[in-house]
C-alpha positions in Angstrom: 63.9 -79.6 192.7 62.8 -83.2 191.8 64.5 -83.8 188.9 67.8 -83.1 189.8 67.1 -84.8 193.3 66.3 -88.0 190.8 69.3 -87.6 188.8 71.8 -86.9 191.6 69.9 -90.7 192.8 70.3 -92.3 189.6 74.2 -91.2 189.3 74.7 -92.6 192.6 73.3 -96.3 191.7 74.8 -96.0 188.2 77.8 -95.4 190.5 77.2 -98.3 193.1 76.1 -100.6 190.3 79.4 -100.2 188.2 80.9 -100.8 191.7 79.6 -104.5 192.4 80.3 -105.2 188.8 83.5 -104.2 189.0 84.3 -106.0 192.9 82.9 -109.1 190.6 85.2 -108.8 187.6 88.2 -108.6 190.1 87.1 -111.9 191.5 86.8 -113.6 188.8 90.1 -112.5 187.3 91.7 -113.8 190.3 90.1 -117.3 190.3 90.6 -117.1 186.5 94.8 -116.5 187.7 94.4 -119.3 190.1 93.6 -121.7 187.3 95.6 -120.5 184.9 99.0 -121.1 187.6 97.6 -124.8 188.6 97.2 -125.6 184.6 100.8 -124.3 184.3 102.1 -126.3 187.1 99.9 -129.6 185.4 101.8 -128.8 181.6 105.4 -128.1 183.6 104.9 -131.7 185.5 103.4 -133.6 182.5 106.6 -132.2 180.2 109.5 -133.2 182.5 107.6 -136.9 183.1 107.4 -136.6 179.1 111.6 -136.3 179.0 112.0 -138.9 181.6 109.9 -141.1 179.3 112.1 -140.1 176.3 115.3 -140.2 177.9 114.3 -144.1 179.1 112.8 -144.9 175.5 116.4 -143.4 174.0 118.7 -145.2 176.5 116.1 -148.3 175.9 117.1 -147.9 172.3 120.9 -147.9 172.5 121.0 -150.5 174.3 118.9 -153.1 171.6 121.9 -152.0 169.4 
């Protein structure tokens, strides 16, 4: 009667283990999303400042003509 007592025990906190790994993972994937939309929103912002810059640098240009 021990042993299965033990092994219904360890199943359990194999169980509850995988749990808090898993409620961890989840987190992390969502900070991991978080950062991956704000670095998004940094490379959109950085390429439309880089076509204003190259819009003024080809106007800049025709008009040295």
């Amino acid at each position: 009667m021990l042993w299965p007592m033990l092994a219904i025990a360890l199943g359990f906190l194999g169980l509850a283990v995988l749990g808090v790994l898993a409620v961890k993972v989840f987190l992390e994937v969502q900070r991991l999303g978080t950062q991956v939309a704000d670095t998004s929103l940094r490379i959109n912002r950085a390429a439309e400042n880089l076509e204003r810059a190259a819009e003024d640098l080809a106007r800049t240009g025709e008009t040295l003509r």
